[in-house]
Structures are given as structure tokens and as C-alpha cells.
C-alpha positions as CSV (number, residue, x, y, z in Angstrom):
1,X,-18.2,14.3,-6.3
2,X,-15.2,12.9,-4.1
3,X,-13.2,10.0,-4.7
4,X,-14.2,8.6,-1.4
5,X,-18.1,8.7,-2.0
6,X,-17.4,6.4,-4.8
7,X,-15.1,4.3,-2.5
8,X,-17.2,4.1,0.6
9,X,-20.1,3.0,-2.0
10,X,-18.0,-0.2,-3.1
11,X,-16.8,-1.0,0.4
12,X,-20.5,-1.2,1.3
13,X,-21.4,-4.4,-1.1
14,X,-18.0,-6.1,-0.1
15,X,-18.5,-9.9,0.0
16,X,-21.8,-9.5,-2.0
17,X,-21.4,-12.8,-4.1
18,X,-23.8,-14.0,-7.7
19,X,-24.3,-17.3,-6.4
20,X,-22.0,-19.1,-9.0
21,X,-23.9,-18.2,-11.7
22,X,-23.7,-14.0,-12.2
23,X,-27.1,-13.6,-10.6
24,X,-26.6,-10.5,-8.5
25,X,-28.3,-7.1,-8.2
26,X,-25.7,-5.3,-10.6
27,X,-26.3,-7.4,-13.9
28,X,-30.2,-6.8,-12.7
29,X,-29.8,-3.0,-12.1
30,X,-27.6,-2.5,-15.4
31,X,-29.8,-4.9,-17.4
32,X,-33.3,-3.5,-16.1
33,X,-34.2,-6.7,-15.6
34,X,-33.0,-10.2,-13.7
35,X,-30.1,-12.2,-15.7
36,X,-27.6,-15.3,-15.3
37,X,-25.6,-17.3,-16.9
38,X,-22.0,-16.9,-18.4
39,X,-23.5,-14.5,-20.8
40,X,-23.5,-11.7,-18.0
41,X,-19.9,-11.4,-16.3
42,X,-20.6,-8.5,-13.9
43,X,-17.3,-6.7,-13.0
44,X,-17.6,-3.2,-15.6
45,X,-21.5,-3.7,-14.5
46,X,-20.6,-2.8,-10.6
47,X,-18.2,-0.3,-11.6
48,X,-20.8,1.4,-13.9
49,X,-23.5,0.8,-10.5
50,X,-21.0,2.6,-7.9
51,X,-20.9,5.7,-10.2
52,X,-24.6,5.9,-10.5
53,X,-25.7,5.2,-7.8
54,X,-23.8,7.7,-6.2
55,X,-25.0,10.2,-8.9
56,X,-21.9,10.8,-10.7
57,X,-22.3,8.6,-13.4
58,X,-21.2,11.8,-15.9
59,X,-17.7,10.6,-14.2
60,X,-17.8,7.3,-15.8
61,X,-17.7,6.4,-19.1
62,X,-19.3,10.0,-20.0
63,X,-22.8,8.8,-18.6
64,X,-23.1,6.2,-20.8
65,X,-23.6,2.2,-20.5
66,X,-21.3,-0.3,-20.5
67,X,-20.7,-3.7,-19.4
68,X,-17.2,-4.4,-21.3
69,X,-13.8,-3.4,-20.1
70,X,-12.2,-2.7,-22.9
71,X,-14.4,0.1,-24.0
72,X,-13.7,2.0,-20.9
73,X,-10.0,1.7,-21.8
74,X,-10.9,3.4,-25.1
75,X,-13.0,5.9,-23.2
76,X,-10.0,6.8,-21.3
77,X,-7.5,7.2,-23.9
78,X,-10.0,9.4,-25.9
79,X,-10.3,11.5,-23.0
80,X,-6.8,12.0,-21.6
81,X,-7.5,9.9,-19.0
82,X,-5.1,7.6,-18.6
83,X,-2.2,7.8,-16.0
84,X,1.1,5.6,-15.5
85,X,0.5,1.9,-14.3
86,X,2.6,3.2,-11.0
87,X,0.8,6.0,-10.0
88,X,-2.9,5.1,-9.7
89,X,-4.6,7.1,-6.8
90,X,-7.7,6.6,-4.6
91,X,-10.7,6.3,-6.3
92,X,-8.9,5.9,-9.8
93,X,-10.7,2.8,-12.4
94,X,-7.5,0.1,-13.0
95,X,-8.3,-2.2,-15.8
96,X,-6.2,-5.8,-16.2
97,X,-5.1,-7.9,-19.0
98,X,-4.6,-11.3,-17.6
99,X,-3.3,-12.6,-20.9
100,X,-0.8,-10.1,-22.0
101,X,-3.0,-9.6,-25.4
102,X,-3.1,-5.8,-24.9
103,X,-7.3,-5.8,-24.2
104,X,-9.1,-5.2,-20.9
105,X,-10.1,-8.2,-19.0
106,X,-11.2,-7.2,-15.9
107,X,-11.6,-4.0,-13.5
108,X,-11.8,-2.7,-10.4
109,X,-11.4,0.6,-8.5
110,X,-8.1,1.2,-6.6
111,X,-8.3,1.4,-2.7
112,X,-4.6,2.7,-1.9
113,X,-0.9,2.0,-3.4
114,X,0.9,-0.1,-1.3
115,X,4.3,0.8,-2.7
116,X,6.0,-2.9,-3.3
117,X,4.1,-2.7,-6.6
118,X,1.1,-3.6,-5.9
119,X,-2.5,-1.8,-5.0
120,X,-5.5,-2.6,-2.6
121,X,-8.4,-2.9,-5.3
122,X,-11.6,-3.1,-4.5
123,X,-13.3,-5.2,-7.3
124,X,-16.8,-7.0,-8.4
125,X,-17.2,-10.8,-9.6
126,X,-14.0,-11.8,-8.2
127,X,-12.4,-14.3,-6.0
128,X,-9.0,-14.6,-3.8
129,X,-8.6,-18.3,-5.9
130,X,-9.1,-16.6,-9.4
131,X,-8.0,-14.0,-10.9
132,X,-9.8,-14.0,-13.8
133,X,-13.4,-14.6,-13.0
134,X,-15.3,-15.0,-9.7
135,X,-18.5,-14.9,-7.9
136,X,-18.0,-11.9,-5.4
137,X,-16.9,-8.4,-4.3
138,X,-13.4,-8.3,-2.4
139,X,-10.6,-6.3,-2.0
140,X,-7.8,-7.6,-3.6
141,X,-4.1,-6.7,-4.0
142,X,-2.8,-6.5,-7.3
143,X,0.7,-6.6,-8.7
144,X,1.5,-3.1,-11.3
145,X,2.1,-6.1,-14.2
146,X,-1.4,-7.3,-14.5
147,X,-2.8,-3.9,-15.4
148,X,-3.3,-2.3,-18.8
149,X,-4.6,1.3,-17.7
150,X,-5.0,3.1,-15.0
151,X,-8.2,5.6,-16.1
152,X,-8.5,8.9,-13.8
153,X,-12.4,10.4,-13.1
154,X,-12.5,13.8,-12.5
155,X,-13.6,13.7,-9.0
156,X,-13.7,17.6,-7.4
157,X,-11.5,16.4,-4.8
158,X,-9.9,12.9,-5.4
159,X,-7.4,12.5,-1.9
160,X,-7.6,15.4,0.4
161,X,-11.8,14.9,1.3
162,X,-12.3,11.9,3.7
163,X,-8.6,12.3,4.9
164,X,-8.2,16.2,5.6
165,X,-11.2,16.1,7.6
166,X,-10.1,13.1,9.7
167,X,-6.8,14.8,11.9
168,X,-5.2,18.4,11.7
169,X,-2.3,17.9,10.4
170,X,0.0,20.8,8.7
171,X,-0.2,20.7,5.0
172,X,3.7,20.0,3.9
173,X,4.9,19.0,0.3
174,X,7.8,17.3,-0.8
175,X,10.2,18.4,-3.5
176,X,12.6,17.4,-5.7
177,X,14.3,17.9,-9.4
178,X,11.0,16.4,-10.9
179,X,9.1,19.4,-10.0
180,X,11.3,21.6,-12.3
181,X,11.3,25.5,-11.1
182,X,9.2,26.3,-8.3
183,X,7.5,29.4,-7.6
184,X,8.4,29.5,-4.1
185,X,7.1,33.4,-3.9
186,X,3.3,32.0,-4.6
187,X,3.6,28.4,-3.3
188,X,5.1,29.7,0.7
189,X,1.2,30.9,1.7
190,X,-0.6,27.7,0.0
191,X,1.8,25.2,2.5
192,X,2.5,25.2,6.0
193,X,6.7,23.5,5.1
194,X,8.2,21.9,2.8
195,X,10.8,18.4,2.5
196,X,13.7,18.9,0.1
197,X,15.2,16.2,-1.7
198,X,19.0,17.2,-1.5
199,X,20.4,14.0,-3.3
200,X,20.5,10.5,-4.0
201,X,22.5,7.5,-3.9
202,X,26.1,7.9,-3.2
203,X,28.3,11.1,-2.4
204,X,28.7,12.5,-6.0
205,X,28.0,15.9,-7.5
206,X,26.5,14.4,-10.5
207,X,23.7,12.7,-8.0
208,X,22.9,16.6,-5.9
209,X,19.5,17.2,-6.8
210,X,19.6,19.6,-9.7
211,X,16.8,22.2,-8.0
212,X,19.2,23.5,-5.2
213,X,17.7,26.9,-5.0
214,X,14.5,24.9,-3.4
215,X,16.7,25.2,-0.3
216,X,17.7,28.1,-0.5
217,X,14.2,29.5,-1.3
218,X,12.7,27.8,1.6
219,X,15.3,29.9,4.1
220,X,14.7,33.5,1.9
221,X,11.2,33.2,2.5
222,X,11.0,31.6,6.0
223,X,9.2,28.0,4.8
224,X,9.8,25.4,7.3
225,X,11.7,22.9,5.7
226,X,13.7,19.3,6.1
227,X,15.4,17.5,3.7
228,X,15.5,14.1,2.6
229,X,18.0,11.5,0.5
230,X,17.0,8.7,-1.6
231,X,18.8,5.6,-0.5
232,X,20.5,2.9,-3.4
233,X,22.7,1.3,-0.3
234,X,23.2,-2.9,-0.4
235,X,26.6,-2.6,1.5
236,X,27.9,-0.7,4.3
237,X,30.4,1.1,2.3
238,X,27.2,2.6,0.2
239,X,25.7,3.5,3.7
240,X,28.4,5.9,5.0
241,X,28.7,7.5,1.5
242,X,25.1,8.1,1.6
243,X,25.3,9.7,4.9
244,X,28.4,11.9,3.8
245,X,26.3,12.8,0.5
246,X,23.4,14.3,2.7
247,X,25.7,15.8,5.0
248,X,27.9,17.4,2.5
249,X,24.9,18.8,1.4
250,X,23.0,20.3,4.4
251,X,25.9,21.6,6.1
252,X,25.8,24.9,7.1
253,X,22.3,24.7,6.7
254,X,19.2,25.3,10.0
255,X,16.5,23.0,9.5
256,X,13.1,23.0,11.4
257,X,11.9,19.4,9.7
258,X,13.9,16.4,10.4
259,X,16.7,15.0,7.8
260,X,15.3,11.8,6.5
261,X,16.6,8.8,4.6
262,X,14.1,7.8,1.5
263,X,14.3,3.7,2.1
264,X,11.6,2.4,-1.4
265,X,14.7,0.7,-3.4
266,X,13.5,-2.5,-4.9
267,X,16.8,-4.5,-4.4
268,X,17.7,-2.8,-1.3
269,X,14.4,-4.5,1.3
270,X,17.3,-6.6,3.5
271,X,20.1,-4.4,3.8
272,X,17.2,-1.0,4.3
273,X,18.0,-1.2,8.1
274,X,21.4,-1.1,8.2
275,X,21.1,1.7,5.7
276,X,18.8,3.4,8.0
277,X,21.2,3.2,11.0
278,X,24.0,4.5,9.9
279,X,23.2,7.6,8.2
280,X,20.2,8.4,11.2
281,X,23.0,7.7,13.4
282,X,25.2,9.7,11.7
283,X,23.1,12.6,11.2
284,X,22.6,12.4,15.6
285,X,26.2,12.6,15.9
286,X,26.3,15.6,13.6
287,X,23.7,16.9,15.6
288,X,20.3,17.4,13.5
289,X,16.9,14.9,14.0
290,X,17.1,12.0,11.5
291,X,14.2,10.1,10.1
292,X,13.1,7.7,8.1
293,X,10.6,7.5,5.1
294,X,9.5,4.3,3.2
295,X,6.0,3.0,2.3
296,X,3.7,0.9,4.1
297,X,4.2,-1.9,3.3
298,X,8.1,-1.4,3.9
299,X,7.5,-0.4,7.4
300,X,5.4,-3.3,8.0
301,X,8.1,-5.9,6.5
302,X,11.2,-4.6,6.0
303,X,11.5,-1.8,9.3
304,X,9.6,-3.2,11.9
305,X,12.5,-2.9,14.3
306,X,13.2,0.8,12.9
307,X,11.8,2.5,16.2
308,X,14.3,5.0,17.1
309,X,14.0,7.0,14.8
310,X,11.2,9.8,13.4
311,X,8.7,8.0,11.4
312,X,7.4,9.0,7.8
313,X,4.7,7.3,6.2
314,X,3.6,6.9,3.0
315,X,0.3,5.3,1.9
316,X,-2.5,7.2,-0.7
317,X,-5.1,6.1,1.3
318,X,-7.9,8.5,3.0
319,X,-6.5,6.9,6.2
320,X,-3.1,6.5,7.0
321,X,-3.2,2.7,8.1
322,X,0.4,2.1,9.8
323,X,-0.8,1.2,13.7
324,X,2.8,2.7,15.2
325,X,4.0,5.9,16.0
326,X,4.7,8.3,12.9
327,X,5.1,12.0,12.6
328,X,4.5,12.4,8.9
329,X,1.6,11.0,6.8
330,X,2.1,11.0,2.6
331,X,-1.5,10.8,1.6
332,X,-1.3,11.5,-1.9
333,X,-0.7,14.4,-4.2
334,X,-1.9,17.8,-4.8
335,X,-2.4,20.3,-6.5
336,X,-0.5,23.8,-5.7
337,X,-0.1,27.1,-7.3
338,X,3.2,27.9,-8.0
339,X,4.3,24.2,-9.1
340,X,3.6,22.5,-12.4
341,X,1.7,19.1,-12.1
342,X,1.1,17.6,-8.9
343,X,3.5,17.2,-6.1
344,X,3.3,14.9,-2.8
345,X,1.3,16.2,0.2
346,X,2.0,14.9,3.4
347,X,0.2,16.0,7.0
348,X,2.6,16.8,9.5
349,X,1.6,16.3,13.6
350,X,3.9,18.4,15.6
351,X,5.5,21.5,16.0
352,X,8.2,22.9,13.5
353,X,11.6,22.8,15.0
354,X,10.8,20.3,18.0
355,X,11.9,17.0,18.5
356,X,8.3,14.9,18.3
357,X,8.7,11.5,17.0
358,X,4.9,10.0,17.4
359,X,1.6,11.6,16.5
360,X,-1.8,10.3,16.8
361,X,-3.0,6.5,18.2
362,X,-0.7,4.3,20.8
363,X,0.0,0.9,19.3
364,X,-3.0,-1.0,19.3
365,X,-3.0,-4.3,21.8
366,X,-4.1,-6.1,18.9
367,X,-1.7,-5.6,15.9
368,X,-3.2,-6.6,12.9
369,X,-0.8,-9.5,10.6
370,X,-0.1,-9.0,7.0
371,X,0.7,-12.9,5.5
372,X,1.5,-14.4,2.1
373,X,2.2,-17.9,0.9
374,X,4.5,-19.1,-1.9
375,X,3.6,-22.3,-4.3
376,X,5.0,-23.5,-7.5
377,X,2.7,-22.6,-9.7
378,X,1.6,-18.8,-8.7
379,X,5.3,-17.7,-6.8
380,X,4.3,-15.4,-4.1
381,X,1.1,-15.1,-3.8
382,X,-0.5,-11.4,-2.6
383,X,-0.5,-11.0,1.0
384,X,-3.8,-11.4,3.4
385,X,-4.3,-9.1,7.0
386,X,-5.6,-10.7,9.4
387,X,-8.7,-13.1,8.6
388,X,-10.7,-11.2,5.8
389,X,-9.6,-13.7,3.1
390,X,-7.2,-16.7,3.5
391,X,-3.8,-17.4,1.9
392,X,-3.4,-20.1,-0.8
393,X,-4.5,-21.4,-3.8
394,X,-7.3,-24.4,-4.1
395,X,-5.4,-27.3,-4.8
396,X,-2.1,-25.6,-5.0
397,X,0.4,-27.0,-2.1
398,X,1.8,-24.2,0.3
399,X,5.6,-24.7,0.4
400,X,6.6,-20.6,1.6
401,X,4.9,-18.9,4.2
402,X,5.8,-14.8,5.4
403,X,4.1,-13.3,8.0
404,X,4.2,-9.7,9.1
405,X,3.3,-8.1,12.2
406,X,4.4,-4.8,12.9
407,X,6.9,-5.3,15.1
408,X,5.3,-8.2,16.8
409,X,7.3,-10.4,17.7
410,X,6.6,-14.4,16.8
411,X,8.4,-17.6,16.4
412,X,6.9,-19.1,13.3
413,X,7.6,-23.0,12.8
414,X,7.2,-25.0,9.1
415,X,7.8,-28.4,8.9
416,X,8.4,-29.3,5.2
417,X,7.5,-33.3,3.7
418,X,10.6,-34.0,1.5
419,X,9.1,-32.5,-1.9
420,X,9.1,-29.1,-0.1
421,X,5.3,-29.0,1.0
422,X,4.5,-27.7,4.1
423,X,2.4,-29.8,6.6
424,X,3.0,-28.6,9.7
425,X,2.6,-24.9,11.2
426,X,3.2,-23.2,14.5
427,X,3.2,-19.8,15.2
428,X,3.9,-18.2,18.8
429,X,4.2,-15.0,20.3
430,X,5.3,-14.0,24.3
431,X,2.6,-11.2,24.3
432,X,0.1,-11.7,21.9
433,X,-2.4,-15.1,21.6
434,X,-1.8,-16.0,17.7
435,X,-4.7,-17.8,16.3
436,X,-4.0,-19.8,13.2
437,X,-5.4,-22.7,11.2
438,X,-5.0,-24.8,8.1
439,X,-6.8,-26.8,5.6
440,X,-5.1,-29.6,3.8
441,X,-5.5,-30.3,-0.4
442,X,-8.2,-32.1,-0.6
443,X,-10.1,-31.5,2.4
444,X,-13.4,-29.5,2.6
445,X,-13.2,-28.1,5.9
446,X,-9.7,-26.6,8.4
447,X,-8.4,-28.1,11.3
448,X,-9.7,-27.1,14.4
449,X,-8.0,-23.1,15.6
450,X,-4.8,-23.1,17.1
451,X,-4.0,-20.6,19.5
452,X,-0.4,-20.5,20.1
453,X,0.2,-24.3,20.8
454,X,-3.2,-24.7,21.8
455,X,-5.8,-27.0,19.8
456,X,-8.8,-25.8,20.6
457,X,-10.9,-28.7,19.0
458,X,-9.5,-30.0,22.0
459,X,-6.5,-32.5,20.6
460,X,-3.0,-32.7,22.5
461,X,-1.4,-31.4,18.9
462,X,0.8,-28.1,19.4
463,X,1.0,-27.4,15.2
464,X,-1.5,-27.0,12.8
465,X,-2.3,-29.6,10.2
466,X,-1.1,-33.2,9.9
467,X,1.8,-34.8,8.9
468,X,2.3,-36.0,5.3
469,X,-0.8,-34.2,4.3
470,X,0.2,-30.9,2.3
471,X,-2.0,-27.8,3.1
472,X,-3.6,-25.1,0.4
473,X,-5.0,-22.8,2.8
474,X,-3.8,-20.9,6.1
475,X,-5.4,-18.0,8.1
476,X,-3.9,-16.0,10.6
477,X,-5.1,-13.1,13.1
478,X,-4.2,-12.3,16.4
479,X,-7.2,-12.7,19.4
480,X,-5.3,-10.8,22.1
């Protein structure tokens, strides 16, 4: 049993909702008979579903039946199944404590790792206005400190079926310290190359990677191989040292991968790139390929004018979901003989040694756009693509709105009331038709869709909303 059966299963009752009162065909089919009422909360009961239904219930709680979260974190625990809050995989259970009192509230089944800690869940008798009871399946995103446990089912094959099958890439890992001594000699005929971490941070010995001899392993036995360094920078002076660190270090040295620059810092998202200019301009002038590697969510926020350079993607997914050009995909981890634990895989499109800087789909014509609001009482809330949920709280007022796009480019306008509220929205692009609308507190239905500056309920207005009335609610997607 894959990971992605189990997926695939939960993605096919998405927006299934109980009606408001938990009456819905997984209390029913875990009960043997038809319940309701706030007796019967539902989310362990669609977990417990997915798994049999897809007849690998043996992979979930042992067989057994259970409705109640917190006995599925014991389950884990008994069985060695629990992994670190930050590395939760496809297909892995993730189970919440929304009160900080150490016990299992709520669960769901993790969709990818976003990398800006957070996960795409996909979840039962939930709802984008609460997060601790609601009436429906969604996918959610999820920030690392609401989770208690991350619980791992032995799948067969948790990452590589569903996305190996999808586009021929060549199977290449990357290394570092962390992987303690490799055994290169059995590892070179299970991979196709290999990406070397060679340092971090600034240009000082005490920060080289410690496993050195994976480079020089890689050239004894002929494994294609780049290198890579992972960036601290926040100033300029950071920057060029980090560029002298990695070139200190690979000097000398022939290399048929690219030399990237590892951009994932939390703290470094507004100077990132800066960071990534100077040293992949640096590493051109010194006359090797630079690149760049950062997650998804980084490289739809923070680098979406980072376009000269090769691309390397990270997002666990079974499909890589950036929509631009990239040469490398991280898709998970792996398992490979010669290397204790697991280690990154990655699918590489192109040929060793040649300059190819895109791989697989042109830029779509219709991007898709990543938004989030902020309000007082729930800070940033997690961020919405395109128009399958909206952004905003019931009730809350919107006073903080971020959009991403992918490179896109739009002119986005708030107009704030004097507490801060937002009332008034426009958002434009010169070659895309943004369609966007509104709701204000209070009201039961949105303003009419705004295409650019364009009311199409037919008003003269060129914003969404109306002024002194604070909104709760915005949706955004782009129509062409």
C-alpha cells in the first residue's frame, strides 16, 4: 500500500460537509449505523475510513477501531512511530493540540511540507473559520506549532510511487555532515549524481562541512556531482563571504551539477535575493553554473524575480507544484544502501555537465495566486491559492493583506479606515485579468467580482467593498 492511494482516497471526499450537525457517511460507516449530534465528532472516524476503505486498515491503528485522537498518538508512540514535528512526509497522520494540554485534538493526513513551517493537510470535520471543530473535509495549511505528533504508516512506498512514474527524471541525492560516513562504493550504482553540501554560513573553517571526502568520493568513483552552501546572509558583507566560503571550497574542483546557494533561513526571507545574486554572480564570474535552492513556498514569495539563474525545487509532494522553470525537483527522501537513515532525493531533468536551466511545463497563462490576510486576533492567518477557500476570519476585520503570484506582476491597493481596517481593495495586473471580491463584517453575501477595476455587478466603483465598512472575507484568482 502507497502513501498516495491513501491520499488520492481523501482528496476524493474533499468538501464533503455533516450538515452542521456530524451527520455524514463516516460516523455512519464507523458506527454501523446513522448518528448525529455533538456526541459524534468525525475527524479520527474519516482517517480510520480512508485506511479501510482502501484496504490497508492493518496500517492504521493496527486494524483496530477508533474514533479518538489521542489514542492514535499512543498507538504511535507504542509502535515507534512517531517522527519530528518538522519532517512529516506525504501520506504521514499529524495530530493537533489546539490547547497546548499535551493530548490530541484533532487529525488529519499531511498533503506536502511547504517549508515556511507549515503543511498542506488534508482533514475531515473541519472548516477554514475554525480550527477546532467544523462541518467539512478541506485542505488546510497548518503551522508546525499546533501539532503534537506526527505518526508514520508503513506504506511499501510512501513518496517515490505517484511521483516516479509521473516524469523521468535522474535519481540524485543530496548530502551533507548529517548523513555521517557514506558508502560511496555501494551507494554510486543505486543514484544517477549526487549534490554536496560543502559549507555553511560564512567563510570559516569551523563552518566546512565535516564529510569532505563525499567530494572527493564522488570524483574517485566518477558520480556526477554539484555542490551546494547553506545561506545565514542578512547583509551584503555576509553575502560576499558566503560566496568566498563556497569558492574557497570548490576550487580546483570539476563539477557536472551546478553550484547552488541553499536560501530556507527563517530571518533571512527579505535580504534572500540579494544573497542569491551575489554569490550566483560570483560563482559566473569564476566561471562554473550557479543555482539556487529554496522551498516552495520561498520561490513563490520571497524569489519570484530569481529567474536567471538554475532553479531547484523543493516540495515532498507526489507532484512538484512550482508553475516556472526548474531543473531540479526535491520530492522527498529515500532510502539507499550505503547511507544510514534516509537522505533527500531529488529528480534531475537534463544532462550532466550541460548548461539547462528549465525542465518540463512553460509557465502557465494562468498563474495560480497564493494570498493571506492578517487581523488582530489570529496574526497571519494561512494563505489561500486561488478561489478553493477564502481569506479571513468570520467577524474578524482584515487589516493585512499579501498576495503571491509567481512572478506576476500586480499593483495591489488598500485603503485603511483610521483604526487600521481595510475597506477598500484593488488589485491590477498589465497581463493578467485579476478577479477579486470582498464581503464586509456583517454582511451575508460579497460584493459583486471585480475584474481589474471593473465592477461587474455593473457599478462605476474601481475597488472592492465600500468605504467605512470593514471586510472579513476576500478571494482572489486570476480569469486570464
Amino acid at each position: 500500500m502507497t502513501a498516495k492511494t491513501i491520499i488520492d482516497k481523501a482528496l476524493s471526499y474533499l468538501y464533503t460537509y455533516d450538515g452542521g450537525a456530524n451527520e455524514v457517511i463516516f460516523n455512519d460507516r464507523y458506527y454501523g449505523e446513522h448518528v448525529s449530534g455533538d456526541r459524534f465528532p468525525w475527524c479520527c472516524a474519516f482517517i480510520w475510513c480512508i485506511f479501510n476503505e482502501c484496504g490497508a486498515s492493518d496500517l492504521f491503528y493496527d486494524g483496530k477501531k477508533t474514533a479518538y485522537c489521542p489514542t492514535v498518538h499512543e498507538w504511535g508512540k507504542k509502535n515507534n512511530l512517531i517522527v519530528p514535528t518538522s519532517e512529516g512526509q506525504y501520506g504521514d497522520i499529524v495530530l493537533f493540540d489546539w490547547n497546548g494540554d499535551g493530548v490530541a485534538d484533532h487529525i488529519g493526513l499531511i498533503i506536502s511540507r511547504n517549508g515556511n513551517g507549515t503543511y498542506e493537510t488534508i482533514e475531515g470535520n473541519t472548516a477554514s473559520y475554525n480550527y477546532t471543530n467544523g462541518g467539512y473535509v478541506l485542505k488546510m495549511t497548518r503551522y508546525y506549532s499546533s501539532i503534537i505528533a506526527i505518526v508514520r504508516p508503513q506504506y511499501d512506498n510512501k513518496l517515490q510511487e505517484g511521483a516516479s512514474t509521473m516524469i523521468n527524471g535522474k535519481f540524485v541525492i543530496d548530502v551533507s555532515q548529517h548523513q555521517g560516513t557514506i558508502n560511496w562504493n555501494t551507494v554510486k550504482d543505486k543514484i544517477d549524481g549526487a549534490i554536496i553540501r560543502c559549507g555553511y554560513g560564512d567563510d570559516l573553517p569551523e563552518q566546512d562541512d565535516t564529510q569532505a571526502r563525499n567530494l572527493s568520493e564522488c570524483e574517485r568513483l566518477g558520480i556526477p556531482h554539484g555542490v551546494y552552501l547553506y545561506s545565514y546572509a542578512t547583509t551584503e558583507a555576509q553575502a560576499k563571504s558566503e560566496l568566498a566560503h563556497v569558492l574557497r571550497l570548490i576550487k580546483g574542483h570539476k563539477f557536472e551539477l551546478p553550484i547552488f546557494i541553499d536560501v530556507e533561513e527563517s530571518g533571512t526571507e527579505q535580504f534572500a535575493p540579494r544573497a542569491c545574486r551575489v554569490v550566483c554572480e560570483g560563482l559566473k564570474k569564476a566561471g562554473y553554473i550557479p543555482g539556487v535552492y529554496s522551498s516552495l513556498s520561498w520561490w513563490n514569495s520571497c524569489l519570484t524575480e530569481i529567474k536567471e539563474y538554475t532553479r531547484w525545487v523543493a516540495h515532498w509532494n507526489p507532484t512538484c507544484g512550482y508553475t516556472g522553470d526548474y531543473l531540479i525537483w526535491q520530492y522527498g527522501t529515500s532510502k539507499v544502501d550505503g547511507i544510514n537513515g534516509e537522505v533527500d532525493a531529488n529528480y534531475y531533468y537534463g544532462d550532466f555537465g550541460t548548461k539547462i536551466n528549465s525542465l518540463t511545463t512553460p509557465i502557465p497563462t494562468k498563474p495560480d495566486i497564493i494570498y493571506q490576510v492578517y487581523t488582530d486576533a489570529s496574526g497571519w492567518l494561512p494563505t489561500v491559492k486561488n478561489l478553493e477557500d477564502y481569506a479571513g476570519v468570520d467577524g474578524q476585520t482584515i487589516k493585512g493583506i499579501r498576495v503571491f503570484a509567481n512572478g506576476l506582476h500586480l499593483d495591489i491597493i488598500t485603503h485603511h479606515m483610521t483604526n487600521g481596517a481595510i475597506d477598500k481593495l484593488t488589485i491590477t495586473s498589465s497581463d493578467h485579468t485579476i478577479k477579486y471580491r470582498v464581503r464586509t463584517i456583517g454582511s451575508k453575501d460579497y460584493f459583486s467580482w471585480m475584474e481589474n477595476e471593473k465592477d461587474t455587478g455593473g457599478s462605476s466603483d474601481t475597488f472592492a467593498g465600500e468605504a467605512g465598512k470593514p471586510i472579513d472575507r476576500v478571494q482572489i484568482t486570476v480569469t486570464q
